[in-house]
SEPA-653452 format. One record per residue (C-alpha): residue number from 1; residue in one letter; chain; x, y, z. Coordinates in steps of 0.001 Angstrom, whole numbers, plus 500000, padded with zeros to 6 digits. Layout:
N
<site k="NUM" r="A" c="A" X="X" Y="Y" Z="Z"/>
...
***
This chain:
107
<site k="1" r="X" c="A" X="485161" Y="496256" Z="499423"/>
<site k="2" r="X" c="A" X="488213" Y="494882" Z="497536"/>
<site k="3" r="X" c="A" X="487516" Y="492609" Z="494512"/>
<site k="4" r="X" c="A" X="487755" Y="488888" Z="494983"/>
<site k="5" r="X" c="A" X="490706" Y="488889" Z="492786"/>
<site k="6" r="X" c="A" X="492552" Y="491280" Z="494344"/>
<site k="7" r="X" c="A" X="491931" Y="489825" Z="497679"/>
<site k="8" r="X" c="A" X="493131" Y="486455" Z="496816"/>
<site k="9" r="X" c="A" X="496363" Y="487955" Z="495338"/>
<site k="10" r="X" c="A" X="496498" Y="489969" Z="498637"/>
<site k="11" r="X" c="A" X="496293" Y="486559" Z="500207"/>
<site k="12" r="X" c="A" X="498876" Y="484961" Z="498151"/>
<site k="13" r="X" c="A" X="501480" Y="487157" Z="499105"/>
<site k="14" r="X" c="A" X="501145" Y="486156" Z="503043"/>
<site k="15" r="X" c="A" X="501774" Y="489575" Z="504480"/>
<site k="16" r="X" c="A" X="502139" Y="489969" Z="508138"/>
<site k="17" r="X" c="A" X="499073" Y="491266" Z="509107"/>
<site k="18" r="X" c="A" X="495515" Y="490614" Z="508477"/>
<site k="19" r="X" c="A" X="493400" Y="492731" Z="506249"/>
<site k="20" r="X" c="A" X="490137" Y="493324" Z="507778"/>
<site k="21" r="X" c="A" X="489176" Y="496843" Z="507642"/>
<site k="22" r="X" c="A" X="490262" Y="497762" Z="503931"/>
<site k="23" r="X" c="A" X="490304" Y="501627" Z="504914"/>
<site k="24" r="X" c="A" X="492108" Y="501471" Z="508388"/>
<site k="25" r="X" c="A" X="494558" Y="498496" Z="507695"/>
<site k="26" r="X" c="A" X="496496" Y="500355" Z="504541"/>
<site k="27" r="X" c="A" X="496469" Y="504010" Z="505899"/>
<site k="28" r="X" c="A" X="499931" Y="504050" Z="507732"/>
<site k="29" r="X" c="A" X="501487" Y="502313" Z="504477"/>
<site k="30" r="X" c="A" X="502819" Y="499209" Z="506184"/>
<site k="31" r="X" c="A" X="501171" Y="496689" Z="503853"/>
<site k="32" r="X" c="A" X="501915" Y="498634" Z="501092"/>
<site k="33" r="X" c="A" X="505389" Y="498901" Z="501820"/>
<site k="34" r="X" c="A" X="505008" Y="495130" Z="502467"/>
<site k="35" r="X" c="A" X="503308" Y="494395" Z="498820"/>
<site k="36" r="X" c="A" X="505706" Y="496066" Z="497428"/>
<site k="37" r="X" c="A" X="508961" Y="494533" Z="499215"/>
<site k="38" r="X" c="A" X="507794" Y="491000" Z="498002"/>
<site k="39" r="X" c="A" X="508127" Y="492610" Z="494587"/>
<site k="40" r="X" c="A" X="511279" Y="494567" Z="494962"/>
<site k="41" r="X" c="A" X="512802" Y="493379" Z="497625"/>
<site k="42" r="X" c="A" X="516225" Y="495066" Z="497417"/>
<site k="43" r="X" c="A" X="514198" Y="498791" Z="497004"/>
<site k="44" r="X" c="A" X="512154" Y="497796" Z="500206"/>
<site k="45" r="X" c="A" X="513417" Y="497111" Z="503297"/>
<site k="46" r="X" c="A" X="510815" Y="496582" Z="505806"/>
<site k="47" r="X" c="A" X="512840" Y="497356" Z="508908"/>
<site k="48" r="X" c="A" X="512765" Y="501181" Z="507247"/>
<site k="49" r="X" c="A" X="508486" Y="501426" Z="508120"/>
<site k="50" r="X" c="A" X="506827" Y="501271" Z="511370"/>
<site k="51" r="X" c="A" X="503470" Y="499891" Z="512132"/>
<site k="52" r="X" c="A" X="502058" Y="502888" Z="513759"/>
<site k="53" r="X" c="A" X="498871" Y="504884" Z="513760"/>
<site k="54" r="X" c="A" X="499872" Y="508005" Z="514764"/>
<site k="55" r="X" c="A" X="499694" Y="510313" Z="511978"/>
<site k="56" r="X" c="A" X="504149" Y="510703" Z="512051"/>
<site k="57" r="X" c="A" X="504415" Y="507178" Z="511518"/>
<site k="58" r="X" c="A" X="502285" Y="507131" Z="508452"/>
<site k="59" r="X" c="A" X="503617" Y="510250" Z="506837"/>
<site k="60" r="X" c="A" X="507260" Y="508839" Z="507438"/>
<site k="61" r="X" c="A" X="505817" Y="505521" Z="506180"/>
<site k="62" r="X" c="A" X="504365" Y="507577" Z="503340"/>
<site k="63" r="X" c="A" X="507103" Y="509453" Z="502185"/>
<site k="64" r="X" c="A" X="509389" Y="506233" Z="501870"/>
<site k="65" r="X" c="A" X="506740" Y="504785" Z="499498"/>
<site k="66" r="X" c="A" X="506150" Y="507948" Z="497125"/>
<site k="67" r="X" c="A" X="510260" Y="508367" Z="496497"/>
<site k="68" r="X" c="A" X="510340" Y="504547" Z="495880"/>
<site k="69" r="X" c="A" X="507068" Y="505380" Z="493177"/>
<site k="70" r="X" c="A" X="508945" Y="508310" Z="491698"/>
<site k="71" r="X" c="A" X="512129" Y="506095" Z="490967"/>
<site k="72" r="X" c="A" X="510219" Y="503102" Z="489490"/>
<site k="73" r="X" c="A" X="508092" Y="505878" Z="487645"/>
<site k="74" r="X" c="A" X="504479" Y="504190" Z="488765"/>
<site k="75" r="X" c="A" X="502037" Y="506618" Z="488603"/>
<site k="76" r="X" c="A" X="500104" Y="506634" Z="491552"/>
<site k="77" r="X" c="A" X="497679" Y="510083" Z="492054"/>
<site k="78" r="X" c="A" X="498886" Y="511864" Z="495650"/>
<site k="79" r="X" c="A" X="495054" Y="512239" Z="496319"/>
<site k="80" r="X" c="A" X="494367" Y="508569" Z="496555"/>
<site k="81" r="X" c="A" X="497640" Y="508498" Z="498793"/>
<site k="82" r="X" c="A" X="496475" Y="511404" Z="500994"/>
<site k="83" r="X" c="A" X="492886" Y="510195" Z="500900"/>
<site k="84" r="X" c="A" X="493973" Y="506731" Z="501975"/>
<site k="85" r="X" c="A" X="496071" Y="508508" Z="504925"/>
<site k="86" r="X" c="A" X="493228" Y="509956" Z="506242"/>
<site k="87" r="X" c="A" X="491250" Y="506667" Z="505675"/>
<site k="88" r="X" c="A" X="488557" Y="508794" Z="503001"/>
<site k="89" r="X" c="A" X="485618" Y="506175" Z="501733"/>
<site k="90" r="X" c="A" X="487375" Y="504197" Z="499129"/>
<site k="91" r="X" c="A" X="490584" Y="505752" Z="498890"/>
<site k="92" r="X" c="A" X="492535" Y="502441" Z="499978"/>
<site k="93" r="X" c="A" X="490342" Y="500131" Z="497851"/>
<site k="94" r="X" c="A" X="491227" Y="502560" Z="494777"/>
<site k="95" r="X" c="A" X="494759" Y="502774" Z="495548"/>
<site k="96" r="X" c="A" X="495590" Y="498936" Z="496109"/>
<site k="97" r="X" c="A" X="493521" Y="498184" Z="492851"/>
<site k="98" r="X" c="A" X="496034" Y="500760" Z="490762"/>
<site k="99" r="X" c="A" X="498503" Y="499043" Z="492851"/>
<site k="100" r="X" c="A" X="497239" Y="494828" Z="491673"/>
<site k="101" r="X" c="A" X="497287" Y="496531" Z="488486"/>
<site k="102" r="X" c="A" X="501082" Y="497440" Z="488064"/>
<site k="103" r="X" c="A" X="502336" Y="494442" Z="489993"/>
<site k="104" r="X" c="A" X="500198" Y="491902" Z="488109"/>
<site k="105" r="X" c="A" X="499657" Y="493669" Z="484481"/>
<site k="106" r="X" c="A" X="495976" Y="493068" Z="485217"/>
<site k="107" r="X" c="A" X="492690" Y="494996" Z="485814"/>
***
């Protein structure tokens, strides 16, 4: 489960989809992609992602987001990437709290 203050920032930023299922609903990198585009929208273009589940679509998805990481130099582990692929217990929740952390300057 997300923390209430990440979930209202979630919230705030209106993204297409709904988040119910934390694990499942980040895995193919869509709403990450998304997140970040509302942040940097000339490095994110989200006609470039596809909101598939099939496990192409989120390594394409994937591999858009980590070069897009290495050029703004965020440090974001590859395990809590691959671990949030393969929707692993927690994975997502970690990786979108680093993520509220960088955009926001907060913990």
């Amino acid at each position: 489960m997300l923390p209430r203050e990440v979930l209202k920032w979630l919230q705030s930023l209106d993204l297409s989809l709904p988040i119910r299922n934390t694990r499942r609903d980040f895995s193919n990198g869509y709403l990450i992609a998304e997140i970040f585009s509302w942040y940097y929208p000339k490095e994110i273009q989200m006609h470039s992602f596809d909101n598939g589940t099939s496990i192409e679509t989120k390594t394409g998805n994937w591999s858009i987001i980590t070069r897009f990481f290495q050029r703004q130099e965020f440090v974001i582990p590859r395990e809590e990437i691959e671990g949030t692929i393969h929707c692993k217990p927690a994975a997502a929740q970690l990786l979108v709290q680093r993520i509220y952390a960088i955009l926001t300057n907060r913990k």
